[in-house]
DRENDO-1510 file (C-alpha; in Angstrom, 1 decimal, always signed):
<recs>
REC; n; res; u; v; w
REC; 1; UNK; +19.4; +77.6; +162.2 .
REC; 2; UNK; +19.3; +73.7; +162.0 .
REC; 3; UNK; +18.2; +71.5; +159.2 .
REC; 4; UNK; +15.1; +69.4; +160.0 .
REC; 5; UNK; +15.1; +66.1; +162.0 .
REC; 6; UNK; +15.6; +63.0; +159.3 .
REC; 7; UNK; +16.8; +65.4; +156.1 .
REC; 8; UNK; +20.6; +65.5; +154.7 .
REC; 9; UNK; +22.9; +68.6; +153.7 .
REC; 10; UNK; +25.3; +67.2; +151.3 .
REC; 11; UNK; +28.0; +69.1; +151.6 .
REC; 12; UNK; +31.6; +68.8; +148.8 .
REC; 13; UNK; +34.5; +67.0; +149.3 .
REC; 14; UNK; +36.1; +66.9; +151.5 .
REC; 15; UNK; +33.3; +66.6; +154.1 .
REC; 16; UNK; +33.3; +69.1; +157.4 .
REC; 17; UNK; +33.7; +66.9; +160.6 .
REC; 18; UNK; +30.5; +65.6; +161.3 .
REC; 19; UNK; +28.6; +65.6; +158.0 .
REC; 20; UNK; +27.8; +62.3; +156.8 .
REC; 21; UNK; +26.5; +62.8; +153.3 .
REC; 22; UNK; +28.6; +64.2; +150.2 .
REC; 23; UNK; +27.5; +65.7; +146.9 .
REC; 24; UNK; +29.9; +63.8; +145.2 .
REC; 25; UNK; +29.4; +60.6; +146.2 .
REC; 26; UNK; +25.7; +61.2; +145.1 .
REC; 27; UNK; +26.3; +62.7; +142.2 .
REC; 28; UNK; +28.6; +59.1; +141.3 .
REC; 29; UNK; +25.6; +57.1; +142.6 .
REC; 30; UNK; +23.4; +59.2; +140.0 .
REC; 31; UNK; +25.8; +58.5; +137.4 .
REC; 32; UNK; +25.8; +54.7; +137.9 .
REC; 33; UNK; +22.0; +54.1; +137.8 .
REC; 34; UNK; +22.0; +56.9; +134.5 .
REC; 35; UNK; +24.7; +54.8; +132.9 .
REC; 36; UNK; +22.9; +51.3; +133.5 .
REC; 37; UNK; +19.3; +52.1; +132.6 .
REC; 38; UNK; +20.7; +53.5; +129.3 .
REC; 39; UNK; +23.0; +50.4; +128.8 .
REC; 40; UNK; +19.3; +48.7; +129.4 .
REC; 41; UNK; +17.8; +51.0; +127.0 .
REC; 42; UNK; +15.4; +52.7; +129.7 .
REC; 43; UNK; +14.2; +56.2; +128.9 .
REC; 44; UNK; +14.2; +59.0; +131.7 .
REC; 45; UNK; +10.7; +60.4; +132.7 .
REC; 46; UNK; +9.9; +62.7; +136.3 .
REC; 47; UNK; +7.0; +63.9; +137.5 .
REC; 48; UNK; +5.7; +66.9; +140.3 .
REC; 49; UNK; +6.9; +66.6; +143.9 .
REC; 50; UNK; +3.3; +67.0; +145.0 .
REC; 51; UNK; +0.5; +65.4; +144.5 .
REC; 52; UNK; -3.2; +64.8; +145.2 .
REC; 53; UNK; -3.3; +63.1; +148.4 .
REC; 54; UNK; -5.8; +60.7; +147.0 .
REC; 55; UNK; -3.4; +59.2; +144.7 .
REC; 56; UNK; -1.7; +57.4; +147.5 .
REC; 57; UNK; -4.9; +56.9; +149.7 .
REC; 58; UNK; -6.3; +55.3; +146.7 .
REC; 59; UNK; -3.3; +52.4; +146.4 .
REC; 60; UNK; -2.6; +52.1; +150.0 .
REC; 61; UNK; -5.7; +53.3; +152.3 .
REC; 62; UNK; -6.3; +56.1; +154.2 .
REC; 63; UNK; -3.6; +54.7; +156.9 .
REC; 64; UNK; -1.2; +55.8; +154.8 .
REC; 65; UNK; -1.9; +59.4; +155.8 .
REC; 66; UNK; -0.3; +59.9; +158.8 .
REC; 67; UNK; +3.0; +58.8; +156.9 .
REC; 68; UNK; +2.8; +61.9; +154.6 .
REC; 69; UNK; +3.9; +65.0; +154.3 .
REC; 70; UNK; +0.2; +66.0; +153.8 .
REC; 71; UNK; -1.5; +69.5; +153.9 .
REC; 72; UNK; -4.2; +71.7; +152.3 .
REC; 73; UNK; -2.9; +73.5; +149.8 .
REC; 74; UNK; -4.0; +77.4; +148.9 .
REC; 75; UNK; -6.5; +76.3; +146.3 .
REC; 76; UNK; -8.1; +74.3; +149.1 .
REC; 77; UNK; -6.3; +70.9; +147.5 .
REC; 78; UNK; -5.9; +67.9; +149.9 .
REC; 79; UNK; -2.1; +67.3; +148.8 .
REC; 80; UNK; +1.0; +65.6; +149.4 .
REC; 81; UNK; +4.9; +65.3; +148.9 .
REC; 82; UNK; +5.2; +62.1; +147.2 .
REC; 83; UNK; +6.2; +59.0; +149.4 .
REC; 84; UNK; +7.3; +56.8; +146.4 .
REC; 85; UNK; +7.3; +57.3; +142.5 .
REC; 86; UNK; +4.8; +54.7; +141.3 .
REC; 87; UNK; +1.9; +55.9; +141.3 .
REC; 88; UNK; +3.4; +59.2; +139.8 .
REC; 89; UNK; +4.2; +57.1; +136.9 .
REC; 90; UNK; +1.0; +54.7; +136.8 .
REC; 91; UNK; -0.6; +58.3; +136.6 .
REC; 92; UNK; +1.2; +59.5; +133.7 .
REC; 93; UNK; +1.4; +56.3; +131.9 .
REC; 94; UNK; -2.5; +56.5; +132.4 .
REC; 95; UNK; -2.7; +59.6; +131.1 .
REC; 96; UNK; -0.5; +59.7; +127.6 .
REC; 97; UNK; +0.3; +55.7; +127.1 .
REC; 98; UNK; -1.5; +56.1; +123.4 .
REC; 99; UNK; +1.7; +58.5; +122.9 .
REC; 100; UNK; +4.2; +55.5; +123.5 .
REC; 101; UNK; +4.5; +52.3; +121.3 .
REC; 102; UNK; +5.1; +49.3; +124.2 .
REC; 103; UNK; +6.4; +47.9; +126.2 .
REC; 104; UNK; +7.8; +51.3; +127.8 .
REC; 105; UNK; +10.7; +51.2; +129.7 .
REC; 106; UNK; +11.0; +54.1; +131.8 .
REC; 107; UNK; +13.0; +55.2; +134.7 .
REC; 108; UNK; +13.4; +57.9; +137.2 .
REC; 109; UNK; +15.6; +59.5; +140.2 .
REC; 110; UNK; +12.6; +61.3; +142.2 .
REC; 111; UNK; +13.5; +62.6; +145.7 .
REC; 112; UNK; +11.2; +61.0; +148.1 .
REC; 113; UNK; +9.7; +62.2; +151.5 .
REC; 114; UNK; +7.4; +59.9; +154.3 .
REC; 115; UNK; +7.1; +61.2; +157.9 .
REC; 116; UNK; +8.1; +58.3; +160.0 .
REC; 117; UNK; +10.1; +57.6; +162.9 .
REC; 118; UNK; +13.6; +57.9; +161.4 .
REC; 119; UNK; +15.9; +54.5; +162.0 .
REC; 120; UNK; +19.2; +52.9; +160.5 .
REC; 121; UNK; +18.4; +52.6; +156.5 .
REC; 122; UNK; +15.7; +55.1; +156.7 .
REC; 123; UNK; +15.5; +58.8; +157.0 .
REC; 124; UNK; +12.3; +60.9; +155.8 .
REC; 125; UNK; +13.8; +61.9; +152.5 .
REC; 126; UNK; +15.7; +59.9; +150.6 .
REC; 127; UNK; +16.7; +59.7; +146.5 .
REC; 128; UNK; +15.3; +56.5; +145.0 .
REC; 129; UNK; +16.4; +54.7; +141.4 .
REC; 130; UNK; +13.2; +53.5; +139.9 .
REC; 131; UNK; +12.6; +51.6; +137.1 .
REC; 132; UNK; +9.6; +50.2; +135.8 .
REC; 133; UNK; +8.3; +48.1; +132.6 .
REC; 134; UNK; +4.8; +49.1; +131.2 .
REC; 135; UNK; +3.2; +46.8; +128.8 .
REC; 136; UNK; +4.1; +43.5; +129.2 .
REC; 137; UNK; +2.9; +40.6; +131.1 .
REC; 138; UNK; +5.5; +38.1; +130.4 .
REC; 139; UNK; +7.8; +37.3; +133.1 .
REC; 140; UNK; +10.9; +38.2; +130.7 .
REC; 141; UNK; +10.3; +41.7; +131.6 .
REC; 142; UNK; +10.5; +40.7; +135.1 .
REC; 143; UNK; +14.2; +39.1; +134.3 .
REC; 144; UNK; +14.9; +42.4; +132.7 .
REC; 145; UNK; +14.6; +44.5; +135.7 .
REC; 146; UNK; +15.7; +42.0; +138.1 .
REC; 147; UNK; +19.1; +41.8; +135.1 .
REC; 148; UNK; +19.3; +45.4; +135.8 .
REC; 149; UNK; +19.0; +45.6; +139.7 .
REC; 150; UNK; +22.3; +43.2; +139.6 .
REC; 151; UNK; +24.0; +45.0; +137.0 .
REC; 152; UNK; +23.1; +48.1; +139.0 .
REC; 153; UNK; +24.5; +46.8; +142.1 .
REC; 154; UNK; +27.3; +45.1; +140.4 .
REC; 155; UNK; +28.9; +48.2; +139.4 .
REC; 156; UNK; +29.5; +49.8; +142.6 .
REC; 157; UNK; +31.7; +46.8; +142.8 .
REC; 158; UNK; +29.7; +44.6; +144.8 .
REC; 159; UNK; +30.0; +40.8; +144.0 .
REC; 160; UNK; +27.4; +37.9; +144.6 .
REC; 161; UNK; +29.2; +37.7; +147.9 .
REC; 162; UNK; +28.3; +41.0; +149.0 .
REC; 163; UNK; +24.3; +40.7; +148.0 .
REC; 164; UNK; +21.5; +38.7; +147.0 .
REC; 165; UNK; +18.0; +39.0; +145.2 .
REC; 166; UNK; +15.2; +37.0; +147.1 .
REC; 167; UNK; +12.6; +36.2; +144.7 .
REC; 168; UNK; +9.6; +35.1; +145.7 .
REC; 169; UNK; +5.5; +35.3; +144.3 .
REC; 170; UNK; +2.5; +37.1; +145.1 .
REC; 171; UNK; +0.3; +34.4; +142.7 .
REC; 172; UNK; +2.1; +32.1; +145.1 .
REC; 173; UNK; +1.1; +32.8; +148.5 .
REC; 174; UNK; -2.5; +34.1; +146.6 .
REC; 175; UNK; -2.6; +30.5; +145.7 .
REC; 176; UNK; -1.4; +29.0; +149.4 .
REC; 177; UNK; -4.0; +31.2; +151.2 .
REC; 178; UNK; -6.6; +30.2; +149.2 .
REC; 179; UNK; -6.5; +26.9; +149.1 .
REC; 180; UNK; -5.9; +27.1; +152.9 .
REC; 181; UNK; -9.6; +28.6; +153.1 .
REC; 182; UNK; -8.5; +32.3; +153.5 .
REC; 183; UNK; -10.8; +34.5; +153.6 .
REC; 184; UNK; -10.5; +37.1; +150.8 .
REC; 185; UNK; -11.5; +40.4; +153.4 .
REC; 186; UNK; -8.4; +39.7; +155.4 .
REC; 187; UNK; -5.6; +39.0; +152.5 .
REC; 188; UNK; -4.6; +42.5; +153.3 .
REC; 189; UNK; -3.6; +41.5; +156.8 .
REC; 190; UNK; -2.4; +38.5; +156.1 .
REC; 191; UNK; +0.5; +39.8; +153.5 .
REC; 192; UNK; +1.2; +42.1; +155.9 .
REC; 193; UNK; +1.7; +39.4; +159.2 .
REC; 194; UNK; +4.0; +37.6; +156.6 .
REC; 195; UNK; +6.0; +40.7; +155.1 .
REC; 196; UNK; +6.7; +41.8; +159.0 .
REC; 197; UNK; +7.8; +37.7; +159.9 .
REC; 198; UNK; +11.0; +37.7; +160.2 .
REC; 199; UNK; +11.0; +41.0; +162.4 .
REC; 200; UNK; +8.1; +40.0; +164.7 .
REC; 201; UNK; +8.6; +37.5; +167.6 .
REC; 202; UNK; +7.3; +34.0; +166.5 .
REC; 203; UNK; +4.8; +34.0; +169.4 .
REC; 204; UNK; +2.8; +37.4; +168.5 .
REC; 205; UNK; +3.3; +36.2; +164.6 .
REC; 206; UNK; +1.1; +32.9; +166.1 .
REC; 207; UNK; -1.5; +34.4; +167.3 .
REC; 208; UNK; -2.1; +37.0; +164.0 .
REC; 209; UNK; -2.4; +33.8; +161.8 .
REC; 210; UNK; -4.3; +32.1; +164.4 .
REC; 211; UNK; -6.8; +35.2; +163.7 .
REC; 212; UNK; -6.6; +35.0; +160.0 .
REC; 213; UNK; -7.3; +31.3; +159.9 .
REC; 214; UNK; -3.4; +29.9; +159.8 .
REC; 215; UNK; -0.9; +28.9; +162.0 .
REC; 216; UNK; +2.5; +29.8; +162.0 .
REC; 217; UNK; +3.5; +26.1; +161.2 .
REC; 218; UNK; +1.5; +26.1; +158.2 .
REC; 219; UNK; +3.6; +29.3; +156.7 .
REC; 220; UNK; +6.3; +28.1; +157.7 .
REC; 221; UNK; +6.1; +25.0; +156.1 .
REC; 222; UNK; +5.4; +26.8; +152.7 .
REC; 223; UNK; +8.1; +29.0; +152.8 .
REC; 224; UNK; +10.8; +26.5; +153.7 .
REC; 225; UNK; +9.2; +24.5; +150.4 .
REC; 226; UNK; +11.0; +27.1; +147.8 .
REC; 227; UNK; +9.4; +25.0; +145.1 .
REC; 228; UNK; +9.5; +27.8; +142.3 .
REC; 229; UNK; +5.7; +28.7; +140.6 .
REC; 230; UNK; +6.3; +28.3; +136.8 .
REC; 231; UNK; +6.4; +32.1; +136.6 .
REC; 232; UNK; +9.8; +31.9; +139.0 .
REC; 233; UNK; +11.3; +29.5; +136.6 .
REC; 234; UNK; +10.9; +31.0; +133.4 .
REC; 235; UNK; +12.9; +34.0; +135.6 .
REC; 236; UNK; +15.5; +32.2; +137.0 .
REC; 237; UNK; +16.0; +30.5; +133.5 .
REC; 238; UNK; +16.3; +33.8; +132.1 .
REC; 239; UNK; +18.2; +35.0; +134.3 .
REC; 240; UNK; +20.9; +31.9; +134.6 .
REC; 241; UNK; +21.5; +32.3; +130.5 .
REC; 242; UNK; +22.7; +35.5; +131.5 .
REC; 243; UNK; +25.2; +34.4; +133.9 .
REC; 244; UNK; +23.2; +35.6; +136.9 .
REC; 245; UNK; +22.5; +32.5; +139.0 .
REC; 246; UNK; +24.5; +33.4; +141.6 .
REC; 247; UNK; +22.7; +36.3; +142.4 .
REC; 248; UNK; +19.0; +34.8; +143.3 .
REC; 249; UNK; +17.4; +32.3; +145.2 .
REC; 250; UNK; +13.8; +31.5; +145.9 .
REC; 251; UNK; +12.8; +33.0; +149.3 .
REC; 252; UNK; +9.4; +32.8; +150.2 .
REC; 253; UNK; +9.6; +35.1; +153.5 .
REC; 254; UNK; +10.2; +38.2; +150.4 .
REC; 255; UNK; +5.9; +39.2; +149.9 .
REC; 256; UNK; +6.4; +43.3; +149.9 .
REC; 257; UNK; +3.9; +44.8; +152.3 .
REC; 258; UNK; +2.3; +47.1; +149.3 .
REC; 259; UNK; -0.7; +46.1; +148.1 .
REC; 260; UNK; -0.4; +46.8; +144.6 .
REC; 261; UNK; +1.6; +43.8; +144.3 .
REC; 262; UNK; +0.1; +40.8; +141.7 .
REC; 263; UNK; +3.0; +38.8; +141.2 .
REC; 264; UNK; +6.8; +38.3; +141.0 .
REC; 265; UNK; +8.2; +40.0; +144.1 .
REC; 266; UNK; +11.9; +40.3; +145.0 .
REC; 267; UNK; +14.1; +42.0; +147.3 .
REC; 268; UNK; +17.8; +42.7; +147.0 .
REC; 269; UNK; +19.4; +42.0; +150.6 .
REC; 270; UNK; +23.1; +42.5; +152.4 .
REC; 271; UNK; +24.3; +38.5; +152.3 .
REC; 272; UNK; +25.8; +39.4; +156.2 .
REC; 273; UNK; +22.7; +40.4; +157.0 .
REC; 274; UNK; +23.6; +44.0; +158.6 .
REC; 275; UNK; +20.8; +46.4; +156.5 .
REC; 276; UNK; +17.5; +46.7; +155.2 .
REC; 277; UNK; +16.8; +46.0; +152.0 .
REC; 278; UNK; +18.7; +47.7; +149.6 .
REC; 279; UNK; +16.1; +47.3; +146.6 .
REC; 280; UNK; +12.5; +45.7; +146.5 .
REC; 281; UNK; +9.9; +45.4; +143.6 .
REC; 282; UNK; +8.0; +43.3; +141.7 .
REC; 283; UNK; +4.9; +43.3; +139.1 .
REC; 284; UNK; +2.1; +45.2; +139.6 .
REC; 285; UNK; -1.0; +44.9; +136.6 .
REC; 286; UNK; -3.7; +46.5; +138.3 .
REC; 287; UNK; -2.1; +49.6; +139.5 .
REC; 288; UNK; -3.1; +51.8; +136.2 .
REC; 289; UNK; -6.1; +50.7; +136.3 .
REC; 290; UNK; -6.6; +51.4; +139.8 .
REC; 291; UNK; -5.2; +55.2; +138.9 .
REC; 292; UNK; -7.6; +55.7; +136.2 .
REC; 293; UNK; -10.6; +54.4; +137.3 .
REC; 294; UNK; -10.5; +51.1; +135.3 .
REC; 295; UNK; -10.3; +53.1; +132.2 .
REC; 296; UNK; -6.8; +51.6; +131.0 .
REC; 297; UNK; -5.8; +47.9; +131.9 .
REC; 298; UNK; -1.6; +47.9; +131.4 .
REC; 299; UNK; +0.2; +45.3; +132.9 .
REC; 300; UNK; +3.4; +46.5; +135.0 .
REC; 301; UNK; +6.4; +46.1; +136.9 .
REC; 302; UNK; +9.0; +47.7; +138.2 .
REC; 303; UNK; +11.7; +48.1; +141.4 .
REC; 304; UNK; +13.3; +50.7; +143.3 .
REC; 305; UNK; +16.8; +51.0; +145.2 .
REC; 306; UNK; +17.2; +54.2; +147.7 .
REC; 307; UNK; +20.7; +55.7; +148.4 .
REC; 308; UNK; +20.3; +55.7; +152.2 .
REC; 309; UNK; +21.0; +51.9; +152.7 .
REC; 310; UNK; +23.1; +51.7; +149.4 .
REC; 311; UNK; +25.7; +54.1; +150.9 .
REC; 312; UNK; +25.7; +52.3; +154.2 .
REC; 313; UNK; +26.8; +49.4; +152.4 .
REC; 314; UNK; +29.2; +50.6; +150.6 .
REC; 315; UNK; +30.7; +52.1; +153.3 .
REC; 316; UNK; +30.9; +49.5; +155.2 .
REC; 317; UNK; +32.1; +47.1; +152.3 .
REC; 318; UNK; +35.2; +49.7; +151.9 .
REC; 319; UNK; +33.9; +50.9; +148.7 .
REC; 320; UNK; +33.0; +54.4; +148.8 .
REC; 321; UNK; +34.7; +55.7; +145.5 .
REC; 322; UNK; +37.7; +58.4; +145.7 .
REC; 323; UNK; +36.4; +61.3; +144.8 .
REC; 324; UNK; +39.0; +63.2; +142.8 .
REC; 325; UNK; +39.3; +66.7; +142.0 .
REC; 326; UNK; +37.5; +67.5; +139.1 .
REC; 327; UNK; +39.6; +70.5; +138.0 .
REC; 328; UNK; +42.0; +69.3; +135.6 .
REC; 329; UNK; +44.3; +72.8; +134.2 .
REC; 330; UNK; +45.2; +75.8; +136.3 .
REC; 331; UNK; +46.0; +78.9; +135.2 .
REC; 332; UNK; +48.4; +80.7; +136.7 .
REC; 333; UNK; +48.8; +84.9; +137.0 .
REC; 334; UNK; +52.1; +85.8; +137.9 .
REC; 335; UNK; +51.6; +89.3; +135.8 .
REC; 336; UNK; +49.1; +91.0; +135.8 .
REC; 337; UNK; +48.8; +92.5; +132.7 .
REC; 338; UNK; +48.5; +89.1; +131.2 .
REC; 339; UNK; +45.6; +88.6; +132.8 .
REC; 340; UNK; +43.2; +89.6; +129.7 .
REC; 341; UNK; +45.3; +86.8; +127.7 .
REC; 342; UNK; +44.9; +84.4; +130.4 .
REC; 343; UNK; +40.9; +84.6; +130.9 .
REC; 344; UNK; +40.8; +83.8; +126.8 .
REC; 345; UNK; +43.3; +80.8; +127.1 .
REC; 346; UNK; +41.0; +79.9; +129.8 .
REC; 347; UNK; +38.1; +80.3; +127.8 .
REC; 348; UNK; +39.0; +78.4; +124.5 .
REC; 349; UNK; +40.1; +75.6; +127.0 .
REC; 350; UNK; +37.0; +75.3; +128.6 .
REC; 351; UNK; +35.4; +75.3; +125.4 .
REC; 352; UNK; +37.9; +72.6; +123.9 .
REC; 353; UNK; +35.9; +70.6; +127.1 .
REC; 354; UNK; +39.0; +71.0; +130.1 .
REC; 355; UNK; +37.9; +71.7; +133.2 .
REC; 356; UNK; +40.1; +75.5; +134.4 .
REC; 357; UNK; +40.3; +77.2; +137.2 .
REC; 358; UNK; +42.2; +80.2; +137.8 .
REC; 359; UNK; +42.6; +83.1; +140.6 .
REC; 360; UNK; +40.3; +85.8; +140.6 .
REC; 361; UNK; +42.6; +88.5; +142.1 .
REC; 362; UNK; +46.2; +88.9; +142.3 .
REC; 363; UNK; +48.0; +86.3; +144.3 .
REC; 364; UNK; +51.9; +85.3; +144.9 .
REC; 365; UNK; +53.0; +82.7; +142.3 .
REC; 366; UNK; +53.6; +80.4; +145.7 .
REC; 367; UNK; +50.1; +80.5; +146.7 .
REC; 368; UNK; +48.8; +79.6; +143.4 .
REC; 369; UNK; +50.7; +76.5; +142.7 .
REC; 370; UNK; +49.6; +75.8; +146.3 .
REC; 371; UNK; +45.9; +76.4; +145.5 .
REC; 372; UNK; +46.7; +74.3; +142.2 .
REC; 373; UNK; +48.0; +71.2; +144.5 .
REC; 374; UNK; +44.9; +71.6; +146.8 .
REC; 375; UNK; +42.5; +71.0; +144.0 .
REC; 376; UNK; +43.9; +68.5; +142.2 .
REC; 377; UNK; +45.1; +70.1; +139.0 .
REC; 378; UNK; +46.9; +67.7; +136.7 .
REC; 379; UNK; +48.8; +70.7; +135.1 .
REC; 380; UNK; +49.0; +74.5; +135.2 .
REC; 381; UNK; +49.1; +76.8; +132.1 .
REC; 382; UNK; +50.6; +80.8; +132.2 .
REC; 383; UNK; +51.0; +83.1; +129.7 .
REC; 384; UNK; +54.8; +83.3; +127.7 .
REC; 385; UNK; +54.4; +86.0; +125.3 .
REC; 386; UNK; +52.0; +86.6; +122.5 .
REC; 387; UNK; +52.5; +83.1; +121.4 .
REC; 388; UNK; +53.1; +80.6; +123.7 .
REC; 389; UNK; +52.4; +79.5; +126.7 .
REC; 390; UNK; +54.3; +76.8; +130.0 .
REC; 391; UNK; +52.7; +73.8; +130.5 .
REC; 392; UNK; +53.8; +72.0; +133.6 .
REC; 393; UNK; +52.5; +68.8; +134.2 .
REC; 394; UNK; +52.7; +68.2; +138.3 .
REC; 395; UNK; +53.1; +64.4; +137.8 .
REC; 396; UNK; +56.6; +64.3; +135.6 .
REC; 397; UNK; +57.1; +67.9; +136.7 .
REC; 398; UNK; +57.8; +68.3; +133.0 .
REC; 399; UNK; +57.6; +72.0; +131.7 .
REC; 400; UNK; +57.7; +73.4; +128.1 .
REC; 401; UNK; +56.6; +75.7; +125.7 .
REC; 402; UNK; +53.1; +74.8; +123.4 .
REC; 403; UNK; +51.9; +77.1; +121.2 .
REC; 404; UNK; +48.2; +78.4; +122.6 .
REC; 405; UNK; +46.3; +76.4; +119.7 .
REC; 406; UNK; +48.5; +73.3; +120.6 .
REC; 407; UNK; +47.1; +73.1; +124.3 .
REC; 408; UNK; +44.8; +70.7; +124.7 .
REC; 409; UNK; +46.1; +67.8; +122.2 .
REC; 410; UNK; +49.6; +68.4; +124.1 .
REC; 411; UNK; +47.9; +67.5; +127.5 .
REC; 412; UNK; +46.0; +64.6; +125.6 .
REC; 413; UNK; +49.0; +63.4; +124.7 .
REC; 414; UNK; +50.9; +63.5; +127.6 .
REC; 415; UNK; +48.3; +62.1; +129.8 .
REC; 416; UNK; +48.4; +58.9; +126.7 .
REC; 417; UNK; +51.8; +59.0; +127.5 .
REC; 418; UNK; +51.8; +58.6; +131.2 .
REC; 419; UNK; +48.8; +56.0; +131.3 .
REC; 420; UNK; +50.9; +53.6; +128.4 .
REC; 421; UNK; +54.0; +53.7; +131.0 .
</recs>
């Protein structure tokens, strides 16, 4: 039995040959974006896998469909497996946002699924970091998520070498297309000829603004302007008294196809220019109103990074972390009528927060000092008498006796030791 075209096993360390994808590594990826959205004071929400299929046809048209995992459910439901998390969380904000003083900073780690032709960067499930703002219209809270995208990236050790965020402007091009006599009926096609620009031949990307009332020179010309909207500058100021300059530049080819989209837009990019984008957002005021049927007006922004691209960079970088074993004491059982003794040492160890493992059945003393090397174990414990029990610590291979109570702050202390050397 296979696994399904475009979806992952992740399998332990160390990997089988030919699996790609590890739990570990994902579980450190998870614990990098939990650790900086606390640091940024964001609070952790989720919502249902599935949804009403309207909830997406609403934001992005009914062309969105055949990019679903869409079906009738039993209760006759039109439904789907979410495709992205925001308008899960313009929903819910929607719903409860009397519950909540503002702004809300929320974020999430949703598993996401679209049924598309899988390609480098993109598979049809994916896990996604997202963080949004709800609340505030100032651009500050734009220079708060952008702060946190770097930070984000920054601590998988990439440098402003490795990546950069392109920050561009909805209002902007809004503004450019209007006074360029656009016609308001075909914005939609228009964003999207100039999100798909630099991957579409310049002669076919001629004749789709010829149709819209532009020509390629005109956009062109606009995009190679950069001249920041004062909206841009108050984020790049922001942004540069945190240190951060280095890390954005004003790029107006960056408009995100979505059409929620009302203003700052940005997307984080591989400087060599070998990968998708490895995060993309912006602000997006009219989506909660769109959710709720104009009921509640709350402005918005947010971003999302993925893991499929981030890993790829990473990897390719040379910075995949070491995954180290995660068992830190095992206990050995060279008698067995000591093991009753041993499974409560191991118990009041665990509890004392040490991770233990030990054999379940009998085993030679050999094979479980090899099965102690094989996982990583920093020391092994085994019963002395009623009172004591040997320590050895593999590093020094230092042995003695410790008293059971004395266990844990010996091993604190010897680790203190070894680290101060």
């Amino acid at each position: 039995m296979k696994r399904l075209p475009g979806f992952r096993d992740f399998y332990p360390e160390p990997l089988p040959d030919g699996e790609a994808w590890s739990a570990n590594v994902r579980k450190h990826i998870f614990d990098v974006w939990h650790e900086i959205a606390e640091f940024y004071a964001f609070q952790p929400y989720d919502g249902p896998p599935l949804e009403p299929l309207s909830l997406f046809t609403a934001k992005s048209g009914q062309e969105i469909v055949g990019q679903l995992y869409n079906f009738e459910d039993k209760g006759e439901r039109a439904v789907s497996l979410r495709p992205e998390m925001t308008p899960t969380v313009a929903r819910m904000v929607a719903a409860r946002e009397r519950h909540y003083k503002k702004p809300l900073k929320w974020y999430s780690i949703p598993q996401l699924f679209r049924y598309e032709r899988q390609q480098k960067g993109r598979l049809r499930e994916h896990f996604q970091f997202n963080a949004d703002i709800f609340g505030e219209a100032d651009p500050a809270a734009d220079a708060e998520l952008i702060a946190m995208l770097i930070d984000l990236l920054r601590n998988f050790n990439l440098t402003a070498e490795d990546f950069v965020i392109r920050l561009s402007s909805r209002n902007a091009w809004q503004d450019f297309f209007n006074q360029n006599g656009g016609d308001e009926s075909k914005a939609y096609d228009f964003y999207q000829a100039v999100d798909k620009l630099e991957r579409t031949a310049p002669e076919e990307s001629e004749k789709k603004f010829q149709a819209l009332g532009f020509t390629l020179e005109q956009v062109r010309d606009f995009i190679d302007s950069a001249e920041p909207t004062e909206e841009l500058q108050a984020v790049l100021d922001n942004l540069a008294a945190r240190g951060m300059s280095d890390f954005v530049k004003i790029d107006y080819n960056v408009i995100r196809g979505l059409a929620y989209y009302t203003g700052v837009v940005y997307e984080a990019f591989d400087r060599h220019g070998k990968f998708r984008a490895i995060a993309g957002g912006g602000r997006y005021d009219q989506l909660v109103s769109l959710v709720s049927g104009g009921k509640k007006e709350i402005p918005a922004a947010g971003f999302a990074m993925g893991d499929v691209v981030l890993v790829e960079l990473l990897k390719e970088r040379g910075l995949m972390p070491e995954i180290p074993g995660n068992i830190e004491v095992y206990a050995l059982v060279e008698d067995e009528t000591k093991r009753p003794p041993t499974l409560s040492m191991v118990q009041k160890l665990r509890e004392e927060g040490w991770c233990v493992d030990y054999p379940f059945v009998s085993m030679k003393p050999d094979k479980q000092i090899k099965r102690a090397l094989e996982v990583g174990a920093g020391f092994t414990v085994r019963i002395e008498d009623d009172e004591f029990a040997v320590l050895n610590y593999f590093e020094t291979k230092q042995e003695e006796k410790v008293p059971f109570g004395e266990l844990g702050n010996r091993m604190i202390q010897i680790i203190c030791a070894d680290d101060s050397e």
